[in-house]
C-alpha positions in Angstrom: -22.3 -84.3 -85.0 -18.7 -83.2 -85.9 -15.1 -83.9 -83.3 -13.8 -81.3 -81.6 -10.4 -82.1 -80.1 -9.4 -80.2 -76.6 -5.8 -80.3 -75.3 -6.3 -79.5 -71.7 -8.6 -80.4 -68.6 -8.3 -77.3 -66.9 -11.0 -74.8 -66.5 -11.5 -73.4 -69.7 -11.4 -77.0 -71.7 -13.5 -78.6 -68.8 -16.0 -75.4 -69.7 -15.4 -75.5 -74.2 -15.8 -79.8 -73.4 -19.5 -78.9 -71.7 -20.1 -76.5 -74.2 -19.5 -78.6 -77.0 -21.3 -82.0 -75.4 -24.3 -79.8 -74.7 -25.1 -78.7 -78.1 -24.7 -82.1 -79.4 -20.9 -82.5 -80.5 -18.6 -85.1 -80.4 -15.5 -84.0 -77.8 -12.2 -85.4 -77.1 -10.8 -83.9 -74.4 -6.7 -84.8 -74.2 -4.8 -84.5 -71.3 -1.8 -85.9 -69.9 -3.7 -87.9 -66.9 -6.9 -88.6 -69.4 -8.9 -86.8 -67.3 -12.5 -84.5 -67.8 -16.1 -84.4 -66.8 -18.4 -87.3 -66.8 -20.2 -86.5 -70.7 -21.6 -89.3 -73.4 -20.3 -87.0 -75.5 -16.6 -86.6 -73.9 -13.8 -89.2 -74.9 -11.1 -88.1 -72.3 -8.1 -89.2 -73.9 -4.7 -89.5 -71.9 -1.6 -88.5 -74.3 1.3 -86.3 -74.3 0.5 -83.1 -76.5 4.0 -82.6 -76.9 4.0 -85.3 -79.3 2.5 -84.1 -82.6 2.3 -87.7 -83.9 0.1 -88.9 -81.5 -1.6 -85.6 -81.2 -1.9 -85.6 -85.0 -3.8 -89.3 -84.8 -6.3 -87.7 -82.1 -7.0 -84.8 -84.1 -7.5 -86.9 -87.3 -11.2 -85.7 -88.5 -11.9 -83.0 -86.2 -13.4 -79.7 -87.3 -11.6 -77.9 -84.7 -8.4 -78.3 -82.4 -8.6 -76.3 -79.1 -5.2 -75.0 -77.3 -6.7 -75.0 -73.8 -3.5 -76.2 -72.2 -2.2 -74.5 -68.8 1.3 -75.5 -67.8 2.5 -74.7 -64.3 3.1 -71.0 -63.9 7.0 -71.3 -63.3 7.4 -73.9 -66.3 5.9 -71.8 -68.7 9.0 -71.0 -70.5 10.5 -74.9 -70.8 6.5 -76.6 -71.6 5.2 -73.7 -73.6 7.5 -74.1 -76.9 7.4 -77.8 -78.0 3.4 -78.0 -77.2 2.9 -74.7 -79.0 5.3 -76.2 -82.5 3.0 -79.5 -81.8 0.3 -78.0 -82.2 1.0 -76.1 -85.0 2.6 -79.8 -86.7 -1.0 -81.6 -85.5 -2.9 -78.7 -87.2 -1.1 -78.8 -90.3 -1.2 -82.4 -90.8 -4.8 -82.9 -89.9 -5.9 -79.5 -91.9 -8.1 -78.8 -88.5 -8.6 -75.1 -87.2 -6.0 -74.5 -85.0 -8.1 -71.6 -81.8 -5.6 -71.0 -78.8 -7.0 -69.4 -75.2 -4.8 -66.7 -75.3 -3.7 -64.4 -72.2 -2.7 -60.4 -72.5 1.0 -60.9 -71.4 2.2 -60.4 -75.3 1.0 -56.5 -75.2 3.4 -55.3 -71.9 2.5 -52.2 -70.1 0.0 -49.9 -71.9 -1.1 -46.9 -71.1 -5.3 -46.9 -71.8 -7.5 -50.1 -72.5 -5.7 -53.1 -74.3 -7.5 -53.7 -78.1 -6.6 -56.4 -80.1 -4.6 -54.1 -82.6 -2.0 -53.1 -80.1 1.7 -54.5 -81.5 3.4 -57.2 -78.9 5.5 -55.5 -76.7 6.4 -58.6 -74.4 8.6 -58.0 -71.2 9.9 -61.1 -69.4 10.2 -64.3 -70.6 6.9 -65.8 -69.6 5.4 -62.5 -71.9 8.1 -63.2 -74.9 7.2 -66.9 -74.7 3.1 -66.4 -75.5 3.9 -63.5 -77.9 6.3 -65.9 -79.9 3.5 -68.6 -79.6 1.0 -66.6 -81.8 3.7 -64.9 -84.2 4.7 -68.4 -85.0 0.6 -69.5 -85.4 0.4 -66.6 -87.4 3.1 -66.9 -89.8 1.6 -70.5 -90.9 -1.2 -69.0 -91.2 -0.4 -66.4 -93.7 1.5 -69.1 -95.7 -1.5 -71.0 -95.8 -0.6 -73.7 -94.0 -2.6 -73.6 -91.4 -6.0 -71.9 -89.8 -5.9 -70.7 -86.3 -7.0 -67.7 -84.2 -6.1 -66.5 -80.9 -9.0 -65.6 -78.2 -7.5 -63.7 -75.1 -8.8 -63.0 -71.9 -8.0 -61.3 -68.9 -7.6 -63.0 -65.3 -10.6 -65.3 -65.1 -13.6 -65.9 -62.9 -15.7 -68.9 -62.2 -15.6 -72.5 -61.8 -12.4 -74.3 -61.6 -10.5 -70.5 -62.2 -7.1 -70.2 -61.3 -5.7 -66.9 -60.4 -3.8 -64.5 -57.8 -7.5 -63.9 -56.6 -8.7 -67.0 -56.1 -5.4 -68.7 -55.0 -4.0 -66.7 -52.6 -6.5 -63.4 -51.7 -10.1 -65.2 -51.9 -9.1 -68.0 -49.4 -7.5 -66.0 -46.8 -10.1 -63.1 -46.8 -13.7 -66.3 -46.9 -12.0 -67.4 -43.6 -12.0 -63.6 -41.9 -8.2 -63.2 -42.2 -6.0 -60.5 -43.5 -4.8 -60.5 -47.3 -1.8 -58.6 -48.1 -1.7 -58.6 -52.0 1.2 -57.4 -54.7 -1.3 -54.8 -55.9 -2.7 -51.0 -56.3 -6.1 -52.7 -54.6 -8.2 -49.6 -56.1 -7.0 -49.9 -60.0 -9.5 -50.8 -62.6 -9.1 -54.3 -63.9 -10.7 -56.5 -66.1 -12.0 -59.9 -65.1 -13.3 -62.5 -67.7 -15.7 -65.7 -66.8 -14.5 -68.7 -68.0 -17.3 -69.9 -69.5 -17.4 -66.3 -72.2 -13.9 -67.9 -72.5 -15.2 -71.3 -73.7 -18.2 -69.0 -76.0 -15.8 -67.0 -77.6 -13.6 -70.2 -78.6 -16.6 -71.9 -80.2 -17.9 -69.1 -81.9 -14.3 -68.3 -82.8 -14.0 -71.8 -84.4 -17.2 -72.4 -85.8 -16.7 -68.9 -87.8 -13.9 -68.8 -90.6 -14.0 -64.8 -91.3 -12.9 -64.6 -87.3 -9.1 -66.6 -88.3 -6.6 -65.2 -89.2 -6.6 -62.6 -86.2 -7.0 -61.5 -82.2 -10.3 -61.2 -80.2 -10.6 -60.5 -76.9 -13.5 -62.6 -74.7 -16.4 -60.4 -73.6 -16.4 -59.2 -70.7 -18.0 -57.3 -68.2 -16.7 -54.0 -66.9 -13.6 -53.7 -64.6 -13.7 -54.1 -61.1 -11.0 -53.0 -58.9 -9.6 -56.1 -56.6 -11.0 -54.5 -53.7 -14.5 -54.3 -55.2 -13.8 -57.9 -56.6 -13.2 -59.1 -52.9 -15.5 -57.0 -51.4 -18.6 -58.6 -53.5 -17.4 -62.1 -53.4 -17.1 -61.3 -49.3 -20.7 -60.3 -49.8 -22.1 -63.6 -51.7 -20.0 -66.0 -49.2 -22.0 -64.3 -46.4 -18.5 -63.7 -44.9 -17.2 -60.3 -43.5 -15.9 -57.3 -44.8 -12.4 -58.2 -46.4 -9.4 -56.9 -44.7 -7.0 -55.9 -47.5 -3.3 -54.3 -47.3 -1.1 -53.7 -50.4 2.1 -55.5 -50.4 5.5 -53.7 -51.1 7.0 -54.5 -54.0 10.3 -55.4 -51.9 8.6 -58.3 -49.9 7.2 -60.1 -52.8 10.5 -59.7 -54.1 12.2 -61.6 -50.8 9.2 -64.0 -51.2 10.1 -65.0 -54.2 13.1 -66.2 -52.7 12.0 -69.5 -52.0 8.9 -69.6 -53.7 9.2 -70.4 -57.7 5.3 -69.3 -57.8 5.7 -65.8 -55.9 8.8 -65.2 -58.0 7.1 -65.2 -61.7 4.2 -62.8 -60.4 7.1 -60.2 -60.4 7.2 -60.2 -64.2 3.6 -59.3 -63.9 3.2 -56.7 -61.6 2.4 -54.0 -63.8 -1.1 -55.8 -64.2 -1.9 -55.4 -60.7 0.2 -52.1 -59.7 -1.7 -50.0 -62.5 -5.3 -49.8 -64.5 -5.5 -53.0 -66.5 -8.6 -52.6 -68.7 -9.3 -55.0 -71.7 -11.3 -53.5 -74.6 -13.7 -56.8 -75.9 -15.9 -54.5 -78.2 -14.7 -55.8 -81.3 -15.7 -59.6 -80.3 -19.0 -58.3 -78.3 -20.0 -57.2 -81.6 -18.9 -59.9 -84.3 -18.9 -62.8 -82.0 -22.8 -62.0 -81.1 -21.7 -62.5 -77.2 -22.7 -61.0 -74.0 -20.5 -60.9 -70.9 -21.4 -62.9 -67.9 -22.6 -60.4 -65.3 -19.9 -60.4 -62.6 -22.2 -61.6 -59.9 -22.7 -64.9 -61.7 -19.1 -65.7 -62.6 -18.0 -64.3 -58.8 -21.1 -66.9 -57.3 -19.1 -69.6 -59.6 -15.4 -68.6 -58.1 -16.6 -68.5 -54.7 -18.4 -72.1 -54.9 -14.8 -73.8 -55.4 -12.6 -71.4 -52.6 -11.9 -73.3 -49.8 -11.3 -70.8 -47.4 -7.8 -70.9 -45.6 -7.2 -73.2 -42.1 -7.0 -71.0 -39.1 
């Protein structure tokens, strides 16, 4: 039975915690409140990751160190740095495989699917921030410093997921009211179930050829946000979704007086365009199977409380 040290109770390291517990590991799960799920197996640990002292002394005999953290949204650019650099510090010291959850801000528009291969072309701060997080992880890890990897994935599905859909389109649309969202509503896009997330960091970690590089979690084929909707509509036993595409110029005045709405303009090429995410190189040397959309949409919808009328 071998540690595995998590930094982050959100979804995914709530999902990579079960993971780990179920096939017999030893987990400590470290967040800032010490909070997690109920396992024999799962230490939740209360710390501040920031400090790679402290997170070096949790880390101490671990196979495996898991970035799962999630800062607030419109913080990412003051909380990303120093947890990133103590990370990195806590890997080095405790010579522990450093594998990040990673998003697809650090590639910027593309035209065609996103593959791992594609250069960063970050625009926006919260973009430049991620894509300076794994140049940095990168560059220890060619000086052999440290180990670490970086599995990506798109916007994410299923239990506990946090997203555009499930904050602010899924709730309005269970309770039979209109959604107006910042977004082409008919553009392929690429969902990804947490859980593949939590697979792909596991088999990530347990694998040393995979360090050193990119993969992109499994997933299963895009969906367009209506279609998205318009299933998860259909599993709630709710009716048809009424959808209308916001104008770029209102989520613009929204984000006025809304810190949230006003970093989804950075991001609005993912949602105004075909985002597709190409997994094939993981699906293949990771030995995992996207969860069909159905499942991970049953999962989402289970934890949507629909909006008050």
């Amino acid at each position: 039975m071998a540690l595995h040290v998590i930094v982050g109770a959100g979804a995914v390291g709530v999902a990579t915690a079960h993971l780990l517990a179920e096939r017999g590991e030893q987990v400590r799960l470290v967040s800032r409140r010490g909070t997690g799920p109920e396992h024999p197996s799962v230490e939740q640990v209360a710390a501040d990751a920031t400090d790679s002292a402290a997170l070096a002394r949790v880390a101490r005999g671990a196979v495996a160190l898991y970035n799962c953290a999630a800062p607030p949204y419109h913080r990412w650019t003051l909380e990303w740095p120093p947890l990133a650099d103590a990370l990195l510090d806590a890997a080095e010291a405790c010579g522990v495989v450093l594998v990040s959850a990673g998003n697809l801000y650090l590639y910027g528009p593309v035209d065609g699917p996103l593959t791992e291969d594609l250069p960063p072309r970050p625009v926006g701060p919260k973009a430049r921030v991620r894509a300076r997080m794994w140049q940095d992880a990168l560059a220890r890890h060619e000086a052999g410093r440290i180990r670490t990897a970086d599995v990506r994935a798109s916007d994410h599905l299923g239990a506990g997921s946090q997203s555009l859909l499930t904050l602010a389109v899924l709730p309005r649309v269970l309770a039979g009211e209109r959604a107006s969202v910042p977004a082409d509503l008919d553009a392929p896009h690429t969902w990804t179930a947490v859980g593949d997330v939590a697979r792909a960091l596991v088999a990530v970690a347990d694998d040393e050829r995979t360090w050193g590089r990119a993969w992109h979690v499994p997933s299963a084929p895009p969906l367009s946000l209506r279609e998205v909707v318009t299933r998860a509509c259909a599993l709630a036993g709710a009716p048809q979704p009424r959808l209308s595409t916001m104008p770029g110029l209102v989520l613009w005045l929204g984000g006025l007086g809304d810190p949230l709405v006003r970093e989804l303009r950075e991001t609005q090429y993912q949602f105004r365009r075909p985002f597709v995410m190409d997994s094939t190189a993981a699906t293949a040397a990771l030995g995992i199977t996207a969860t069909p959309i159905e499942e991970s949409l049953t999962e989402t919808v289970r934890g949507v409380t629909p909006a008050r009328r």
